[in-house]
PAFIMI-542095 format. One record per atom (N, C-alpha, C): x, y, z; residue in one letter. Coordinates in pm, whole numbers, plus 32768, in hexadecimal, padded with zeros to 4 digits. Example, Ala and Ser with C-alpha at 12.3 -4.5 7.8 and 13.67 -1.06 7.14 Angstrom:
residues 2
85277DC7830CA 84CE7E3E830CA 85287EB6830CA 85057F1F82C4S 85577F9682CAS 850A80038313S 
This chain:
residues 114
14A81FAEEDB3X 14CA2039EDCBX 1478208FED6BX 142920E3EDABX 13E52148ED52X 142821B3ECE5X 13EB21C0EC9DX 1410222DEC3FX 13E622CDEC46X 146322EFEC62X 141623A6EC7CX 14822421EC42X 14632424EBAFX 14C22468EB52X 14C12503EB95X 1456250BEBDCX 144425B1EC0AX 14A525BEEC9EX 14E92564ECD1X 153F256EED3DX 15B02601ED53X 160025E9ECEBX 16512640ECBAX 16A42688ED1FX 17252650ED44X 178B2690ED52X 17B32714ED76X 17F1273EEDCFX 185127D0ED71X 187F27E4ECF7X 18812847EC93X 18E72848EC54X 19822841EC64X 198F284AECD5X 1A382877ECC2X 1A6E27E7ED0AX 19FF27ADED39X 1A102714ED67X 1A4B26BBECE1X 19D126BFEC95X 19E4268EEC16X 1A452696EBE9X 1A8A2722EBB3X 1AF2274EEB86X 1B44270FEB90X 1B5D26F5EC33X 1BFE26F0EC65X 1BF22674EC5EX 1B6725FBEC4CX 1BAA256BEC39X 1BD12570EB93X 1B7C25AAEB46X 1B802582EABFX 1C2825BAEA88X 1C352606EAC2X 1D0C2647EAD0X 1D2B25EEEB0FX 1D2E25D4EBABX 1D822530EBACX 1D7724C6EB7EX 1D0224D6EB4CX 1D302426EAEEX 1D6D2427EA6DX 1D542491EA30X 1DA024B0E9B9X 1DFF248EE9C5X 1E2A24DEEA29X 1EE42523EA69X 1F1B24A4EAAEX 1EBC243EEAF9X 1EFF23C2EB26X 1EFF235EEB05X 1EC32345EA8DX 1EBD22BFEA57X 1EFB2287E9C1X 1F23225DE973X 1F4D2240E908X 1EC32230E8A3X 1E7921DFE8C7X 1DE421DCE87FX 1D712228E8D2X 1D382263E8C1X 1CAA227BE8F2X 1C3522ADE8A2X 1BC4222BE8C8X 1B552240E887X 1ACB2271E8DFX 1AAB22C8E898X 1A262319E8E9X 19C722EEE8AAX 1971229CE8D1X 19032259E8BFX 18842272E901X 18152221E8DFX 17B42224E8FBX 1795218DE92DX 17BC218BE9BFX 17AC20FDEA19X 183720D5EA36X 183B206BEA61X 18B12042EA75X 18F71FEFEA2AX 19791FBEEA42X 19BE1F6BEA07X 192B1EA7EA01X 192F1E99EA79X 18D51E3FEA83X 184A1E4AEA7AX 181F1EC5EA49X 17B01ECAE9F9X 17961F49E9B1X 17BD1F5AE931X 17BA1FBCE8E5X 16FA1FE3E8D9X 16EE2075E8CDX 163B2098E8EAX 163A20F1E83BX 16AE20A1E80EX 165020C2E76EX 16BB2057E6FAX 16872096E675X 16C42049E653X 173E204DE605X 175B20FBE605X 17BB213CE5D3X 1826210CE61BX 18142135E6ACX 1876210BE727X 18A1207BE728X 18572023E711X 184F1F6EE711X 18C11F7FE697X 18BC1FB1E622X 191D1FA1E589X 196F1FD0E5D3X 19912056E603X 1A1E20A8E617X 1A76203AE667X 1A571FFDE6D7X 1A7E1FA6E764X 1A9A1F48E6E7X 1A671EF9E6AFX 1A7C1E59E667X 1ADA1E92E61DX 1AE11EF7E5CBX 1B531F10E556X 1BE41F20E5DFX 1BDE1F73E614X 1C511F76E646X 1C831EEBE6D7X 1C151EB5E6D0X 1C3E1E49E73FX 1C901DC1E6C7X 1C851DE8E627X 1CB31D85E5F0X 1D641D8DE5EEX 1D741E02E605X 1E0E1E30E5F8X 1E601E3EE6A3X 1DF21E72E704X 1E3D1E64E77EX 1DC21E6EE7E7X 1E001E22E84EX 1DC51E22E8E0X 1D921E8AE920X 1E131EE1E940X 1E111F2DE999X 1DD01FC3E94DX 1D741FBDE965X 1D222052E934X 1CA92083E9C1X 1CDC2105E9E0X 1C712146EA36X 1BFA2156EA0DX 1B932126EA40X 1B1F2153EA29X 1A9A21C8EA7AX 1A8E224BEA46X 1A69229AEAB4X 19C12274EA5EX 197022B2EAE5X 18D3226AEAAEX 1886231CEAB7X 18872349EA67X 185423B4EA5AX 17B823D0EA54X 17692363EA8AX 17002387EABCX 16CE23C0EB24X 1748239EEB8EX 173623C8EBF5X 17252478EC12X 174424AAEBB2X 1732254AEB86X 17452589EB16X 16C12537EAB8X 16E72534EA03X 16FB25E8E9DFX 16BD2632EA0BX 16A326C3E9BAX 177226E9EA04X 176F26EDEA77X 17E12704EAC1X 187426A7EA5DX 185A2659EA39X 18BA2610EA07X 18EE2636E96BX 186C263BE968X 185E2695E8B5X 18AA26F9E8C1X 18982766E92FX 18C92806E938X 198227D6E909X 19912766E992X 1A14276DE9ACX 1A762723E92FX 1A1F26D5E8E4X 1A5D2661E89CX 1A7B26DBE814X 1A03274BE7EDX 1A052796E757X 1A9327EDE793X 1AA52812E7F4X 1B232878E80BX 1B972853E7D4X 1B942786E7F6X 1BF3274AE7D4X 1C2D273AE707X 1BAA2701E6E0X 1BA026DDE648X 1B502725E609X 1AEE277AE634X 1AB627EBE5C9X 1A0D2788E5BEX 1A2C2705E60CX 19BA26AEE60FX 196A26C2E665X 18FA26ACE661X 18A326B7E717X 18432602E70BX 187F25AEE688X 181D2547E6B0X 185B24C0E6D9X 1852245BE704X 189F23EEE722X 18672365E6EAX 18CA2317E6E5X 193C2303E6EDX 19BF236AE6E5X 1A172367E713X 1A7823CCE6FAX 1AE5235EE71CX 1B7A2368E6CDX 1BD42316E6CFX 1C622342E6E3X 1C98234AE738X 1D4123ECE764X 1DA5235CE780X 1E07234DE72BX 1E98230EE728X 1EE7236DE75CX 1F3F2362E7C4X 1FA123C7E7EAX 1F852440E7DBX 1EE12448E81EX 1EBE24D7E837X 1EBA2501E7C0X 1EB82511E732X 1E722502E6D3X 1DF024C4E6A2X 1D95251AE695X 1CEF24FEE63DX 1D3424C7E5CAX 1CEC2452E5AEX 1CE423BBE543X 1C3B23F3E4D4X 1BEE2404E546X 1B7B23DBE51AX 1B05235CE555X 1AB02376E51FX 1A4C2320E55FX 1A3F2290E4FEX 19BE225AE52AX 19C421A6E4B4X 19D221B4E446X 19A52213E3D9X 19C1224BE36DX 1A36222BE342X 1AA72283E363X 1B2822A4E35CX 1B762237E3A0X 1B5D21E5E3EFX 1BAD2158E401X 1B7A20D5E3B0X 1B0520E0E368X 1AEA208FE311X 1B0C20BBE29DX 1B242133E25AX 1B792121E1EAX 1C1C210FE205X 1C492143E280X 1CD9210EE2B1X 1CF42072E297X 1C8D203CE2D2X 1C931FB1E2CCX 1C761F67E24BX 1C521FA9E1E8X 1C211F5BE16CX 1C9D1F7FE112X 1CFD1FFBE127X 1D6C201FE0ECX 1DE61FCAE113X 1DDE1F94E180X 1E211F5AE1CFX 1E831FAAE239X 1E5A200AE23BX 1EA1206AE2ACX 1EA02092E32EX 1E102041E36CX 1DC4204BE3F8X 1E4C202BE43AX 1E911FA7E42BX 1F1C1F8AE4A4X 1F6D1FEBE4CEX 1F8E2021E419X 2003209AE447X 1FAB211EE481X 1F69210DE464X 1EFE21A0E4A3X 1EF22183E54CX 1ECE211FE55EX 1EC3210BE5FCX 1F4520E3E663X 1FAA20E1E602X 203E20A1E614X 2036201DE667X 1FEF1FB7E612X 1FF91F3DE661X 208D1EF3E64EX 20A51E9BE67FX 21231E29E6A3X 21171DE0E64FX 
């Protein structure tokens, strides 16, 4: 599958997934690629740190309309770059901020794993 970062979306397309996934999921991570193949390596850390504590995490692939995703994701956290990391619709943070979670030992309760 080709690569074509200049595709780009609607905005208000964007929007309204990057609000439902927030709004419908318990974890969601906005990445760069997918769960089964992360396209950097920020995104590859964020996915491994939190796949150590739980399964079930959304993964949205924000290449598919990087500038569009940025708009919609900074409205959310004041961020426009990704990784980006929302627990119960709460901004976490990106690999950064779950690798010092995880070195404090707090990534579980942060992601509310079982």
């Amino acid at each position: 599958m080709p690569f074509n970062p200049n595709q780009s979306l609607p905005q208000d397309e964007v929007t309204e997934r990057v609000d439902s996934a927030i709004a419908e999921n318990d974890v969601v991570l906005f990445m760069k690629g997918n769960e089964l193949m992360p396209q950097c390596g920020y995104s590859d850390r964020a996915l491994r740190l939190i796949k150590q504590h739980r399964e079930d995490v959304e993964c949205v692939d924000t290449l598919e309309s990087l500038e569009e995703f940025r708009v919609a994701l900074k409205a959310h956290s004041g961020w426009e770059t990704t990784p980006q990391t929302y627990v119960n619709g709460e901004f976490v943070g990106g690999s950064d901020i779950l690798a010092e979670l995880h070195e404090r030992g707090e990534l579980a309760e942060t992601l509310e794993a079982e």
